[in-house]
N, CA, C and O atoms as a MOPAC input file, in Angstrom:
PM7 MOZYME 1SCF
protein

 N      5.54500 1   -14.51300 1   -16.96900 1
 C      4.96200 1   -13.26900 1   -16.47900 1
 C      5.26900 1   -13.11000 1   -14.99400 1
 O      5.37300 1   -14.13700 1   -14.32300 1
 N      5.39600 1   -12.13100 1   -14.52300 1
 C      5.61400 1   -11.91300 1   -13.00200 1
 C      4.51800 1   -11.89700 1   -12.54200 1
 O      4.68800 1   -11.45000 1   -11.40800 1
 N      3.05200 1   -12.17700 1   -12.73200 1
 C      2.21500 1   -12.39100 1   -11.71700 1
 C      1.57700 1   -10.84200 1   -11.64700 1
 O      1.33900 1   -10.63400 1   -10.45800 1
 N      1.31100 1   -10.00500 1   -12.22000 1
 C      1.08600 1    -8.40500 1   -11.67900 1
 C     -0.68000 1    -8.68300 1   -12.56600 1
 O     -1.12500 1    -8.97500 1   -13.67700 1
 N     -1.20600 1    -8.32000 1   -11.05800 1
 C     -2.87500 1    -8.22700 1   -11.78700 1
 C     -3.34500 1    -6.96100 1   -12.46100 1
 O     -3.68900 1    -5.84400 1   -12.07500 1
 N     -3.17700 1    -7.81500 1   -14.06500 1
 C     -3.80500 1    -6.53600 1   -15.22700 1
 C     -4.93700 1    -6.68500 1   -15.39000 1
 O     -5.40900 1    -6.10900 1   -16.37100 1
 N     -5.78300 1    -7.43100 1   -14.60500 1
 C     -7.28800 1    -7.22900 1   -14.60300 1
 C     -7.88800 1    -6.22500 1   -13.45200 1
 O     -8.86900 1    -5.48400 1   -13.50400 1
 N     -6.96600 1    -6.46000 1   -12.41600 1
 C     -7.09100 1    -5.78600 1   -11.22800 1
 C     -6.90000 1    -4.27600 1   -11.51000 1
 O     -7.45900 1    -3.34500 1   -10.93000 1
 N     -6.17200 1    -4.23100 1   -12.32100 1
 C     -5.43500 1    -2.73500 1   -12.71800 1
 C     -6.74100 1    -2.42400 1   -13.53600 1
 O     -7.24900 1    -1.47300 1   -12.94200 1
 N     -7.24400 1    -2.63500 1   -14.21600 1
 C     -7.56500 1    -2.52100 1   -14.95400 1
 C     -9.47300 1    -1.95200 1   -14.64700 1
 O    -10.02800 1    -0.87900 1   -14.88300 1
 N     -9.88500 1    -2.98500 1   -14.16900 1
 C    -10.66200 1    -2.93100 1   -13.07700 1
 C    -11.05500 1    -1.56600 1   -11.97900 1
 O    -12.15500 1    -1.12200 1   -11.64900 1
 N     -9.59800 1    -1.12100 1   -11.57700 1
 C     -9.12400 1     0.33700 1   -10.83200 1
 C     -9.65500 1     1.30900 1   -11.54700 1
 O    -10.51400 1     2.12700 1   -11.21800 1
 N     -8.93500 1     1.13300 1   -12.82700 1
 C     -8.72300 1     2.25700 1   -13.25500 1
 C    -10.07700 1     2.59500 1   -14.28400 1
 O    -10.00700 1     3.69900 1   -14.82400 1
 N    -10.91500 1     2.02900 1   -14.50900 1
 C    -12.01600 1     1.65800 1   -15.21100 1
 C    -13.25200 1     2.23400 1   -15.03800 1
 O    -13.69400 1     3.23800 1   -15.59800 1
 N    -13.95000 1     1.29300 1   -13.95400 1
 C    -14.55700 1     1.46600 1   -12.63700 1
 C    -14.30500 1     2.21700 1   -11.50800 1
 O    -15.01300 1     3.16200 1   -11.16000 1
 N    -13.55400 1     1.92400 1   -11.05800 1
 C    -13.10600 1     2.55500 1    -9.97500 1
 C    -12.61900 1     4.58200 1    -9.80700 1
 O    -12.83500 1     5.39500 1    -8.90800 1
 N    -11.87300 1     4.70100 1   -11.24500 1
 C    -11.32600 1     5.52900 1   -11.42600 1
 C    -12.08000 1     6.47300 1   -12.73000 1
 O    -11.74500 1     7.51700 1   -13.29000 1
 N    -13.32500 1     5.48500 1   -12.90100 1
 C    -14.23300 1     5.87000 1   -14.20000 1
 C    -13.25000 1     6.29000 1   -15.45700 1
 O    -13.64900 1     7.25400 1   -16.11000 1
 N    -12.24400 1     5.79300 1   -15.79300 1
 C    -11.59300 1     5.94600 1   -17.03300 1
 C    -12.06300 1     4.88300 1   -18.18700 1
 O    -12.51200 1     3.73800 1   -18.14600 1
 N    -11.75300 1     5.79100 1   -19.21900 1
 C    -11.31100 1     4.81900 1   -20.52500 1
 C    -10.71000 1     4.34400 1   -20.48800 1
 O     -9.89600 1     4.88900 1   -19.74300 1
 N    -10.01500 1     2.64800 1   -21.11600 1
 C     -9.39400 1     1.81800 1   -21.08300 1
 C     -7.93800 1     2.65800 1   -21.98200 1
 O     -6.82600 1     2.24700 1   -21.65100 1
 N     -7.99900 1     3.73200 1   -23.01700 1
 C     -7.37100 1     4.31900 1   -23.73900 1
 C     -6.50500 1     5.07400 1   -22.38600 1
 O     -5.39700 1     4.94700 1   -21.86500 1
 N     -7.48500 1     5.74900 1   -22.22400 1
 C     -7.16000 1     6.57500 1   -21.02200 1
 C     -6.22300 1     5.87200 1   -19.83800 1
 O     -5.11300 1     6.40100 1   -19.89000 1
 N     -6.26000 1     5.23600 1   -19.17700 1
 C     -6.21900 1     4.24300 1   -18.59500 1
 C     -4.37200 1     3.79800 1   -19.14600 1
 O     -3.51300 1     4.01100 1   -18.29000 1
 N     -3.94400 1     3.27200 1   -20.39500 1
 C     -3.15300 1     2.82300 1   -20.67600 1
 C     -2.16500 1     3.62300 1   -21.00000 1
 O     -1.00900 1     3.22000 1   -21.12400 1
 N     -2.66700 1     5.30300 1   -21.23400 1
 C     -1.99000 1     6.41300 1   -21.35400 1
 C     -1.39400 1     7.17800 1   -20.42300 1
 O     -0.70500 1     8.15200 1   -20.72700 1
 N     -1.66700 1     6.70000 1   -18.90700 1
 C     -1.16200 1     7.08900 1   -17.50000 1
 C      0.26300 1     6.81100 1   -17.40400 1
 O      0.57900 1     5.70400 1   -17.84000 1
 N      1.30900 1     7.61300 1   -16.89200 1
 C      2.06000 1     6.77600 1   -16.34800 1
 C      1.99400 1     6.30000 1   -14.80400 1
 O      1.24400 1     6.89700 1   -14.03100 1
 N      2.81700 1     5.17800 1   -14.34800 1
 C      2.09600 1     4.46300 1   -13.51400 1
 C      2.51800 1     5.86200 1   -12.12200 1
 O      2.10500 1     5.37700 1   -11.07000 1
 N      3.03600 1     7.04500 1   -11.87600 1
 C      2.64600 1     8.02300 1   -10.52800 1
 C      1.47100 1     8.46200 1   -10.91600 1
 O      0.60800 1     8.67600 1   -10.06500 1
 N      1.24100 1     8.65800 1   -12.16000 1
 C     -0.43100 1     9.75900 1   -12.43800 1
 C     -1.15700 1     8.67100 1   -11.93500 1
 O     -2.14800 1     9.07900 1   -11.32900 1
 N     -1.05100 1     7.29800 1   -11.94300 1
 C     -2.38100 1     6.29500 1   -11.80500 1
 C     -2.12900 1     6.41400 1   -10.12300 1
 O     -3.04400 1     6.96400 1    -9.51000 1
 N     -1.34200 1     6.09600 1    -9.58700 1
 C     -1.06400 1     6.18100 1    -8.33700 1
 C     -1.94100 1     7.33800 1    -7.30800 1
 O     -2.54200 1     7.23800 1    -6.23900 1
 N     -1.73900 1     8.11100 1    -7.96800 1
 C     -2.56100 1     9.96500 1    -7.58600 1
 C     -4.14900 1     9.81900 1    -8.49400 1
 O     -5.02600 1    10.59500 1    -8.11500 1
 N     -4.42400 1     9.06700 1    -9.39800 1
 C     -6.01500 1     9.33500 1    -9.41200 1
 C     -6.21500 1     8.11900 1    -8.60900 1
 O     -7.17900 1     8.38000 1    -7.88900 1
 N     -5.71900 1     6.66900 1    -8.30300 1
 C     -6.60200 1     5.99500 1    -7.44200 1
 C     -6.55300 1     6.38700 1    -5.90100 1
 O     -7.42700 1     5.96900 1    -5.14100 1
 N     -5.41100 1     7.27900 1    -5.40900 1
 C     -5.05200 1     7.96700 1    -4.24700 1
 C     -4.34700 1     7.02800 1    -3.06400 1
 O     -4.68700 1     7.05600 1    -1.88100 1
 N     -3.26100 1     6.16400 1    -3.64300 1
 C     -2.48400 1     5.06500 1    -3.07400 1
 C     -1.32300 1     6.19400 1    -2.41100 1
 O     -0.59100 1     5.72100 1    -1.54200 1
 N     -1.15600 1     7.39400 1    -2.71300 1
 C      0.05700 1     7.97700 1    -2.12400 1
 C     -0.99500 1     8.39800 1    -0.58000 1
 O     -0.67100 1     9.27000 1     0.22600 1
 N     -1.93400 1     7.75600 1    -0.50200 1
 C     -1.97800 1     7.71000 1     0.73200 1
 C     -2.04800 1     6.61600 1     2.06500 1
 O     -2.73500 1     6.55300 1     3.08400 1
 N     -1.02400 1     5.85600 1     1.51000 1
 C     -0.82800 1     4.76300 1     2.28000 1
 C      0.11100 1     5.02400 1     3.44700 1
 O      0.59700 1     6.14400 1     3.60200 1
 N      0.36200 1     4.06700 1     4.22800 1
 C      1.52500 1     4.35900 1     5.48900 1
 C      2.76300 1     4.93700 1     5.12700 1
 O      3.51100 1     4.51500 1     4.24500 1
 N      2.97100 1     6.06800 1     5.95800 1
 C      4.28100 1     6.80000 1     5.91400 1
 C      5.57400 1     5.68000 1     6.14800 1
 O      5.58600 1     4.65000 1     6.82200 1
 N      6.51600 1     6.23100 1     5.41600 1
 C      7.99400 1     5.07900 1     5.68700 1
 C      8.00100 1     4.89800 1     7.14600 1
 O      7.68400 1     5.69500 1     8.02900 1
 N      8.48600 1     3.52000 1     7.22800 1
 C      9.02800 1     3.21400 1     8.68000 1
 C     10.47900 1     4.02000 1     9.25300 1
 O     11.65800 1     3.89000 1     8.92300 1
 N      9.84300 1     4.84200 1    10.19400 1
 C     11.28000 1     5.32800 1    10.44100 1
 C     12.04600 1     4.98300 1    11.86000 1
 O     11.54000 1     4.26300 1    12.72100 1
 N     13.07900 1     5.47800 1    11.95400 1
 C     13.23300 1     4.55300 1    13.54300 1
 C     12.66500 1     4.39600 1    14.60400 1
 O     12.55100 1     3.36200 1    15.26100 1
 N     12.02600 1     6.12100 1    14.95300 1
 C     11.07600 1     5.92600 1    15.84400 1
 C      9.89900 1     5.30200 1    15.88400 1
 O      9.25000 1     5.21900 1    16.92600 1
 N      9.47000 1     4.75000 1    14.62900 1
 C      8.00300 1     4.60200 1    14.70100 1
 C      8.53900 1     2.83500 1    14.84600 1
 O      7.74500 1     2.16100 1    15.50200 1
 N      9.75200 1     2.08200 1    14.31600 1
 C     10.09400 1     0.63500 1    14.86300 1
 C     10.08700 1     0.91200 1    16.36600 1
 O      9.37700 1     0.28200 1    17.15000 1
 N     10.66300 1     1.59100 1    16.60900 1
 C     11.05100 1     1.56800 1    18.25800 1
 C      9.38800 1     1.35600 1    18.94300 1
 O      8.96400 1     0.34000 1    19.49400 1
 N      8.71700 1     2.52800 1    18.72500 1
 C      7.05400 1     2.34300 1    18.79000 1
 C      6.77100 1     0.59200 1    18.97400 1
 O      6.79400 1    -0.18600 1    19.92800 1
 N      6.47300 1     0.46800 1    17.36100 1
 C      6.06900 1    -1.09700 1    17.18200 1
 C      6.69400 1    -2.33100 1    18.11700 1
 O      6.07300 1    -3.17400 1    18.76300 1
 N      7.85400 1    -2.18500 1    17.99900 1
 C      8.95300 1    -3.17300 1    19.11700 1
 C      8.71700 1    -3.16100 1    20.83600 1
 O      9.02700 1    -3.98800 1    21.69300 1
 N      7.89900 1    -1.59000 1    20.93600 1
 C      7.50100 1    -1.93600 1    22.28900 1
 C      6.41300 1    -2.10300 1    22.15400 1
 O      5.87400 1    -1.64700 1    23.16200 1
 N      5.76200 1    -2.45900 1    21.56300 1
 C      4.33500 1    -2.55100 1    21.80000 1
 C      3.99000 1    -4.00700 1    21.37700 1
 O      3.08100 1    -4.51000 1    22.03700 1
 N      4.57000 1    -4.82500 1    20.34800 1
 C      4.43300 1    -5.84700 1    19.46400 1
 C      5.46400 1    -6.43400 1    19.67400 1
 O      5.39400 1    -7.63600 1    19.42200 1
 N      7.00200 1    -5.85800 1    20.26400 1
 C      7.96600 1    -6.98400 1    20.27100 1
 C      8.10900 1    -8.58100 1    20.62200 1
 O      7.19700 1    -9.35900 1    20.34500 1
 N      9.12600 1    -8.93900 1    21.14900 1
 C      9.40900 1   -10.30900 1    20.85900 1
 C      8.40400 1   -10.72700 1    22.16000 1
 O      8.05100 1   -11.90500 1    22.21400 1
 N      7.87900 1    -9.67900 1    23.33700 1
 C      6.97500 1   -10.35600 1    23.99300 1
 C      5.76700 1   -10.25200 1    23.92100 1
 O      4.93100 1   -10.89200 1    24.55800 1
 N      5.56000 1    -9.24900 1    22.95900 1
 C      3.89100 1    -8.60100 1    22.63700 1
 C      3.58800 1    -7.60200 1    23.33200 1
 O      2.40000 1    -7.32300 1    23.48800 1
 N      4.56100 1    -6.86100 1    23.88800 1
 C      4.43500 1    -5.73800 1    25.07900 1
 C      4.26800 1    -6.02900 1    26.21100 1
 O      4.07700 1    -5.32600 1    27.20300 1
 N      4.37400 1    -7.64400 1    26.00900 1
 C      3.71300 1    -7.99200 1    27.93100 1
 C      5.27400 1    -7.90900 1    28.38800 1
 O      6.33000 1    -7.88600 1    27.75500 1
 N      4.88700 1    -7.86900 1    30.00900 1
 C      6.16300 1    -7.93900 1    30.96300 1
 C      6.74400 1    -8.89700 1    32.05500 1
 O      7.41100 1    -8.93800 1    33.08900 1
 N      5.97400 1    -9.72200 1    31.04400 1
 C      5.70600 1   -11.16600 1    32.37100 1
 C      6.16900 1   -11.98000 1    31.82400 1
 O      5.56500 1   -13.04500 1    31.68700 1
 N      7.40400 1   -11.78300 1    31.31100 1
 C      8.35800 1   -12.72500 1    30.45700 1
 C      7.87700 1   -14.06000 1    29.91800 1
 O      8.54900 1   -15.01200 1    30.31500 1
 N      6.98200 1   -14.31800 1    29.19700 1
 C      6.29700 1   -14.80300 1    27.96300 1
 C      6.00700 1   -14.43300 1    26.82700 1
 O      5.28700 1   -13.55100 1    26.35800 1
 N      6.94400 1   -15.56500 1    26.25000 1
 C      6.99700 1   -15.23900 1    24.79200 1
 C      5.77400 1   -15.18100 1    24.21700 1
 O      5.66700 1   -14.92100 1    23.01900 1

């Protein structure tokens, strides 16, 4: 098995999502995506937003006092 939590899923969509287990197994996995509301996670990394992170978090942590 690859390890993918079908209790966890299951759990979501159950509880969480107040479905039937019928219901539930009849989703495909974008409809489940949009009732637990995961399409609202972090936007893609795009270059500007690395460039962002790299100065702020880069290889010195944003400091300028040349320590790693």
């Amino acid at each position: 098995m690859s390890g993918f939590d079908w209790a966890g899923l299951l759990r979501a969509g159950t509880q969480g999502a107040g479905l039937k287990p019928h219901e539930l197994w009849a989703l495909t996995p974008h409809e489940l995506t949009l009732i637990l509301g995961v399409e609202r996670s972090a936007p893609p990394l795009t270059r500007a937003r690395l460039m962002e992170l790299d100065a702020q978090y880069g290889q010195n942590g944003g400091r300028d006092d040349g320590y790693l």
